[in-house]
DOVEXGU-60461 format. One record per residue (C-alpha): chain; x, y, z. Coordinates in Angstrom, 3 decimals. Layout:
<torkols>
+-------+----------+----------+----------+
! kemar !       c1 !       c2 !       c3 !
+-------+----------+----------+----------+
!     A !        X !        Y !        Z !
...
+-------+----------+----------+----------+
</torkols>
This chain:
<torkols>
+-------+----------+----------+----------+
! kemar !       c1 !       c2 !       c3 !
+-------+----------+----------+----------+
!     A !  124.647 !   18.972 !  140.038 !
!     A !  124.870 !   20.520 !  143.539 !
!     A !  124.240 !   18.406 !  146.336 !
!     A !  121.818 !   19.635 !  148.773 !
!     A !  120.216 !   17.697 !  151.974 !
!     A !  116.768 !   17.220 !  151.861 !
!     A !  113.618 !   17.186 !  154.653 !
!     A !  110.255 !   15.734 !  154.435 !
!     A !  107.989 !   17.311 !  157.335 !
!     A !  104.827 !   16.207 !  157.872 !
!     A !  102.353 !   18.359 !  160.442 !
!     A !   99.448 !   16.532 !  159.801 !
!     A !   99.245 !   14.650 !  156.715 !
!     A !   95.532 !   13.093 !  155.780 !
!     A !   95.130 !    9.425 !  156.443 !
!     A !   92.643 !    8.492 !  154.736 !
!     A !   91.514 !    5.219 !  153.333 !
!     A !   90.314 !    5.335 !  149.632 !
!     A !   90.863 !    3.822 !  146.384 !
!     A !   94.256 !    2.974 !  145.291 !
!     A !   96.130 !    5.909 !  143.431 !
!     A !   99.703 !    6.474 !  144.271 !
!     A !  100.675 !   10.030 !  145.544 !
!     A !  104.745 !   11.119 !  145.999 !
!     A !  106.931 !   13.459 !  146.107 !
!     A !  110.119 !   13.859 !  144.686 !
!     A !  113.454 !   15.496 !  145.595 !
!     A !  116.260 !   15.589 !  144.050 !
!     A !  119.924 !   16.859 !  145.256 !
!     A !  119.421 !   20.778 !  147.187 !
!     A !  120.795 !   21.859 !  150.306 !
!     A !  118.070 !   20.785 !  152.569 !
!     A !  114.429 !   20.325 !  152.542 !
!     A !  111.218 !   20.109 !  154.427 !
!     A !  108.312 !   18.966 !  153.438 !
!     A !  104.740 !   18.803 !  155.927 !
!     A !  101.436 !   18.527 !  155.633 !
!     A !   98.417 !   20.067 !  157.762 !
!     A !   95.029 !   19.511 !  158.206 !
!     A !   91.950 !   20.755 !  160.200 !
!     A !   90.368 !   18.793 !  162.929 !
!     A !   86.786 !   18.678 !  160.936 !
!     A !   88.754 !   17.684 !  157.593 !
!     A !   89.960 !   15.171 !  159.208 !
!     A !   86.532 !   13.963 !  160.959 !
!     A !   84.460 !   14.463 !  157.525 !
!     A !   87.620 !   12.339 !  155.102 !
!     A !   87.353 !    9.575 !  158.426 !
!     A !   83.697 !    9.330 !  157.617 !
!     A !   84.301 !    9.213 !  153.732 !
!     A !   87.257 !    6.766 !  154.240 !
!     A !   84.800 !    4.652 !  156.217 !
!     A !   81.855 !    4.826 !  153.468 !
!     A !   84.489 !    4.128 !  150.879 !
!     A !   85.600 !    1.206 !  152.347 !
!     A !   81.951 !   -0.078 !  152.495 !
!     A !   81.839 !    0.855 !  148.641 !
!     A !   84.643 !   -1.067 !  147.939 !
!     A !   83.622 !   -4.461 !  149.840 !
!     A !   80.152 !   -3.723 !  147.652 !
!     A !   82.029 !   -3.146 !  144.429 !
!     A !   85.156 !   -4.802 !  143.231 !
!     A !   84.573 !   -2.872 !  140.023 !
!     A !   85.410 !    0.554 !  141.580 !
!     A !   88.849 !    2.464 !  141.008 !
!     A !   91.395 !    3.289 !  143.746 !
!     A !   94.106 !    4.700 !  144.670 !
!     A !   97.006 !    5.383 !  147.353 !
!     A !   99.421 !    7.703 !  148.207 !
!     A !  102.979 !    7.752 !  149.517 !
!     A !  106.051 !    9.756 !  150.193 !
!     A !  109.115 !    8.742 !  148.673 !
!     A !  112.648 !   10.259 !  147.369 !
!     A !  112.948 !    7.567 !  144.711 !
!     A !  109.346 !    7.598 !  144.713 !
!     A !  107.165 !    4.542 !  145.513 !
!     A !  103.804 !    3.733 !  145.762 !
!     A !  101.043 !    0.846 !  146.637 !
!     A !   98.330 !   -0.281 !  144.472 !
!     A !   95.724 !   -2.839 !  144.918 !
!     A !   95.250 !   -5.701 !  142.690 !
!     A !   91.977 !   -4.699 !  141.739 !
!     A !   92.843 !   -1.351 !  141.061 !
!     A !   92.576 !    0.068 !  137.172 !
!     A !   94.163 !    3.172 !  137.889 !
!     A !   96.464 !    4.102 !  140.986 !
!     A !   98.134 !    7.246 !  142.400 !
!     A !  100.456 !    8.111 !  145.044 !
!     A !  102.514 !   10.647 !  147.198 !
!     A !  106.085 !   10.411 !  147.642 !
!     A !  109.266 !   12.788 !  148.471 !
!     A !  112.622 !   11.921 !  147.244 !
!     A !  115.871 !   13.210 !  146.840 !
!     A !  118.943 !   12.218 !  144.709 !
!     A !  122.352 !   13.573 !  144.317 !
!     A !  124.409 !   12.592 !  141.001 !
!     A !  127.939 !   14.072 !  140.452 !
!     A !  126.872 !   13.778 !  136.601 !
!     A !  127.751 !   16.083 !  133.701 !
!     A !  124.169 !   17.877 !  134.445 !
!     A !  125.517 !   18.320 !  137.700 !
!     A !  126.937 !   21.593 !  139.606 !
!     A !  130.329 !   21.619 !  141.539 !
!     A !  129.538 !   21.748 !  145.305 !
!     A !  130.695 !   25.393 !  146.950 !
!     A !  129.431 !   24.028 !  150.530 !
!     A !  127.732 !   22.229 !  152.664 !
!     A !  124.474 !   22.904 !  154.539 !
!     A !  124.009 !   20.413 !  157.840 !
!     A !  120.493 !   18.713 !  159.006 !
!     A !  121.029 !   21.035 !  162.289 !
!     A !  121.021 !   24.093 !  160.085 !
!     A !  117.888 !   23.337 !  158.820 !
!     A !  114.564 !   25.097 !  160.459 !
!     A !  112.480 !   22.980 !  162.686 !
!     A !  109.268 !   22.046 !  160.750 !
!     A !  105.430 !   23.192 !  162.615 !
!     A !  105.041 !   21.006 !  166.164 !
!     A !  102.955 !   17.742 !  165.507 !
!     A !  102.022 !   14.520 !  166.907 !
!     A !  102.317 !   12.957 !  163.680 !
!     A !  104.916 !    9.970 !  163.737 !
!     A !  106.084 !    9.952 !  159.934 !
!     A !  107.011 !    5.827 !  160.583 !
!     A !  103.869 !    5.089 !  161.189 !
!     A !  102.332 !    5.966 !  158.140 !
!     A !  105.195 !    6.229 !  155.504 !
!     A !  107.418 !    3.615 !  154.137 !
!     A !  110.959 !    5.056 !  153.922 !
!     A !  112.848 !    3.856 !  150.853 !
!     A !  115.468 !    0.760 !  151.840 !
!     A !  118.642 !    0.784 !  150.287 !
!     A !  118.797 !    5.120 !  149.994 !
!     A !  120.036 !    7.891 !  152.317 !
!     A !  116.730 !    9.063 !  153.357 !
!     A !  115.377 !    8.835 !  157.422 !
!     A !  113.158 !    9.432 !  159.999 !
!     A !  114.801 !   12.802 !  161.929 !
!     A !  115.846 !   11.110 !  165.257 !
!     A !  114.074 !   14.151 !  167.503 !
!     A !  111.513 !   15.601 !  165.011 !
!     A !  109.594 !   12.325 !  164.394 !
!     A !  107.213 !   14.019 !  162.170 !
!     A !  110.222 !   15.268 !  159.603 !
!     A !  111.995 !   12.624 !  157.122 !
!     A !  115.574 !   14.082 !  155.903 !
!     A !  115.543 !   13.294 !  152.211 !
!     A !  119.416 !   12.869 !  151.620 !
!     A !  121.776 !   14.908 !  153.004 !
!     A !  124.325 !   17.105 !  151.740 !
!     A !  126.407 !   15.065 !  149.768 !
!     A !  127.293 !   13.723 !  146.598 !
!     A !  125.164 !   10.978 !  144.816 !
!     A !  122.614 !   10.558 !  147.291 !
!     A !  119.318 !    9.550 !  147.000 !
!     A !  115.858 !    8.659 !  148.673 !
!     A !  112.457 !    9.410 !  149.461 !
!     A !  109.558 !    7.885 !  151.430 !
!     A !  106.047 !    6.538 !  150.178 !
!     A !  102.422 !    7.393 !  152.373 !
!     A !  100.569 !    3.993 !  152.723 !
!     A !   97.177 !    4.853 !  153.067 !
!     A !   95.790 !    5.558 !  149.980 !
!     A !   93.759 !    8.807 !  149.249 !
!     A !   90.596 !    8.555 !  146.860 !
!     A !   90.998 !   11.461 !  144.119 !
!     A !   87.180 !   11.025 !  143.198 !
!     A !   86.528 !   13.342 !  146.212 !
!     A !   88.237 !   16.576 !  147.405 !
!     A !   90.937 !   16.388 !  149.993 !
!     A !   93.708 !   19.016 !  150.898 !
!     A !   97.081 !   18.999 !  152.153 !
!     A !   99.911 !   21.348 !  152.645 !
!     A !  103.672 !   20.747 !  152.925 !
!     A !  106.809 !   22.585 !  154.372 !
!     A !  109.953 !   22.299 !  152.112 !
!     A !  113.058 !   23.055 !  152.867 !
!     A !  115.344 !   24.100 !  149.799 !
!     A !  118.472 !   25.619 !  151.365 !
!     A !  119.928 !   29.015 !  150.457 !
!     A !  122.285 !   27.782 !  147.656 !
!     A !  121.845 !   29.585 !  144.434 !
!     A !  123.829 !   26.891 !  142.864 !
!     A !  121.862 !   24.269 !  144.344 !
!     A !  120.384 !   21.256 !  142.659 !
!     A !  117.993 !   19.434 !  141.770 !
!     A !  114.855 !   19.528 !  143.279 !
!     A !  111.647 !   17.920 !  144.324 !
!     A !  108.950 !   16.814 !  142.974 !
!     A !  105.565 !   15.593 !  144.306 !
!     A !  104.210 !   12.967 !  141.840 !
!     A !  100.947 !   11.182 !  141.319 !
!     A !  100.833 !    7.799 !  139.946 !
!     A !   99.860 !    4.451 !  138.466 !
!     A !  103.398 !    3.129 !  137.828 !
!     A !  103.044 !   -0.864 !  138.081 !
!     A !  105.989 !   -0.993 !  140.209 !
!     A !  103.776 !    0.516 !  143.427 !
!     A !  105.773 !    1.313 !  146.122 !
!     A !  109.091 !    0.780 !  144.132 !
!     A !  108.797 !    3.063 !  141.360 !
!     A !  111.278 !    5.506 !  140.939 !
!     A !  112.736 !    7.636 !  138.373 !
!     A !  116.320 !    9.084 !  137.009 !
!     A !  118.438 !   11.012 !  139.187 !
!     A !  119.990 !   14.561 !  138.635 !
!     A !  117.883 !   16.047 !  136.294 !
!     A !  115.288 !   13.172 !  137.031 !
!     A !  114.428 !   14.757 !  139.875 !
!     A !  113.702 !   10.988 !  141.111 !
!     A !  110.473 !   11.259 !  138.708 !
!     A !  111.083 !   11.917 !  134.914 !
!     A !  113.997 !   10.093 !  132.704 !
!     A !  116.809 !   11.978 !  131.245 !
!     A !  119.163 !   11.924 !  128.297 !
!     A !  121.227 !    9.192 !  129.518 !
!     A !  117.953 !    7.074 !  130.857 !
!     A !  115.050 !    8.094 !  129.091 !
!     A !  113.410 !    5.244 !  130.324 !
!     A !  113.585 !    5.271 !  133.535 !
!     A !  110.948 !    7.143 !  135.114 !
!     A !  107.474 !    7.368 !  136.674 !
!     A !  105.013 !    5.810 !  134.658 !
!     A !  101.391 !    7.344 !  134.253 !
!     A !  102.800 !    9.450 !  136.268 !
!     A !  101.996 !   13.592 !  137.120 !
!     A !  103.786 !   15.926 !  139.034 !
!     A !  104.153 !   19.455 !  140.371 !
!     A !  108.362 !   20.163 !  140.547 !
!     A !  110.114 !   22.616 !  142.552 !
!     A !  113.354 !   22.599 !  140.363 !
!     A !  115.990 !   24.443 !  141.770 !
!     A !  118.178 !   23.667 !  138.783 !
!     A !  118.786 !   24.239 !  135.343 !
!     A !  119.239 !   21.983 !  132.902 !
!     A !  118.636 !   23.109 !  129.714 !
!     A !  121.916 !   22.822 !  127.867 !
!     A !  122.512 !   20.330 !  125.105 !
!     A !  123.573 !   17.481 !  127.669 !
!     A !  120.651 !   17.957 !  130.096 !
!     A !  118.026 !   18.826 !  128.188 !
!     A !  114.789 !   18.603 !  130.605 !
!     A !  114.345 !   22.242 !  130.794 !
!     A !  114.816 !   23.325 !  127.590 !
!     A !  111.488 !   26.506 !  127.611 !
!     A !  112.711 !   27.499 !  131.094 !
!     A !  114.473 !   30.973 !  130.455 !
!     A !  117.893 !   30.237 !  131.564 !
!     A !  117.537 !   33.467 !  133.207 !
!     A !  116.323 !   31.749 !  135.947 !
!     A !  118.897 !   29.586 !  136.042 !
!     A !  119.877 !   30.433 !  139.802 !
!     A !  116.357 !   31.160 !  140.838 !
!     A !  114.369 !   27.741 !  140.247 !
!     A !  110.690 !   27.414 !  139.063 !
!     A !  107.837 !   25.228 !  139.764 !
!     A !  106.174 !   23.565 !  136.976 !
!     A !  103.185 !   20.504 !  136.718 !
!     A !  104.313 !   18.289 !  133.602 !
!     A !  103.658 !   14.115 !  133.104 !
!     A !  106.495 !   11.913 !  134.094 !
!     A !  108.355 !   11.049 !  130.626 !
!     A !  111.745 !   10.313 !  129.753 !
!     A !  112.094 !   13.574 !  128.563 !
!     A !  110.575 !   16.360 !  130.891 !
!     A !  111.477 !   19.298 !  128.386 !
!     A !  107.474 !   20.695 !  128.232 !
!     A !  106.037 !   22.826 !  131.598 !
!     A !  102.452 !   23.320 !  132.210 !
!     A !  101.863 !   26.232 !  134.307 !
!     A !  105.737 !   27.491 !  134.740 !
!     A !  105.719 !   29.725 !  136.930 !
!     A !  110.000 !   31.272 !  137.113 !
!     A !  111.341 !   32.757 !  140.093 !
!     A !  113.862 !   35.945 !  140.121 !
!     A !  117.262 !   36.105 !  141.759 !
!     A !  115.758 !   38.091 !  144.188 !
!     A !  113.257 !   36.048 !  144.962 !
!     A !  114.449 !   32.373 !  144.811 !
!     A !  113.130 !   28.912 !  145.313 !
!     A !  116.341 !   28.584 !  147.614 !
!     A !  115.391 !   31.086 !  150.313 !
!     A !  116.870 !   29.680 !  153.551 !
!     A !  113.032 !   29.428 !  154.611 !
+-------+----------+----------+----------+
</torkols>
């Protein structure tokens, strides 16, 4: 696997208070990546008025559902006691120097990574950073979390804390940074989930992606768990077997996928394969 350094960037992520369903997003090792989120001044005005009626709706109900969201590399997420069914919103990042691994050709620096979009947001303020990882707060860009950086067997991530109610419509858009490695790996991953570990869930490095298992831990990963990937990685050889219908034709492009969280992520819903001229690794 190819160690890459990682960036969460948030413009202005939705802070909402809803029902308790954990959101993430996952990274694994790449060069370096951003990840934001934007929103419009009335979205934000009409989900503050639906966070406010849901919150009325759950004092009045202690029947109802919920669920929360969070950012994390490892990927963690809240829950309330109450809750049946939770989701949240992490973005993590892991490096393994594994057999699924890639040999390292060079290294890509946080300073050589594009600023994310200007913002007020402060990403402290409403994300829990994993303890005990390599991910952080960028000490200038306060709205941008760097995942891991580039280096062997890192890992990390960060977990939103408000949760997000997924029984109504809400948007949100994110800025990743992948790097410009070819040969990079792993990836990210944005997962939802109702893992009953909350805000410590996490899943298998490398080929993991921080979400799913893999051959040597197929049972650590996200439980009830759903996410979108942007794998910049393959592993579909007999010792790494998580993308094993990706054409290995892509094998230095990447592709972005939606599958459950398993111990074994070998099926993709909705693959879509990028092209060597057109890679997931794009220096953008």
């Amino acid at each position: 696997m190819k160690k890459l350094t990682y960036r969460l960037i948030t413009a202005i992520f939705i802070a909402v208070q809803v029902l308790n369903v954990p959101l993430s997003v996952w990274s694994n090792q790449a060069q370096a990546q951003s990840v934001s989120t934007t929103q419009t001044e009335a979205q934000q005005k009409q989900m503050a008025n639906e966070a406010i009626s849901q919150s009325e709706a759950k004092k009045a109900s202690a029947s109802e559902s919920s669920a929360k969201t969070k950012m994390s590399s490892s990927s963690e997420s809240q829950t309330s006691a109450n809750s049946s069914s939770s989701e949240q919103s992490s973005v993590t990042a892991n490096s393994d120097s594994s057999q699924d691994d890639h040999e390292q050709t060079r290294n890509q620096k946080p300073e050589d990574v594009p600023d994310p979009p200007k913002s007020d947001i402060v990403l402290s303020d409403t994300f829990n950073i994993l303890q005990g990882y390599n991910s952080y707060i960028h000490p200038t860009n306060l709205n941008e979390a760097v995942i891991t950086e580039d280096e062997e067997d890192q890992k990390g991530g960060l977990w939103y804390q408000n949760p997000i109610n997924l029984k109504k419509d809400f948007s949100m858009e994110m800025y990743m940074f992948l790097g410009n490695d070819l040969y990079g790996a792993d990836g990210i991953a944005f997962v939802m989930q109702n893992d009953p570990r909350q805000l410590n869930a996490i899943g298998a490095m490398g080929a993991g992606l921080g979400a799913y298992g893999r051959k040597t831990e197929e049972d650590k990963y996200i439980k009830n768990g759903l996410a979108l990937e942007f794998d910049t990685y393959y592993n579909g050889t007999a010792g790494s077997t998580n993308d094993l219908d990706v054409n290995k034709d892509t094998e230095h492009a990447g592709h972005i996928a939606i599958q459950k969280t398993q111990g074994y992520a070998e099926k993709h819903e909705n693959l879509i394969e990028a092209t060597t001229s057109d890679p997931l690794m794009n220096n953008q």
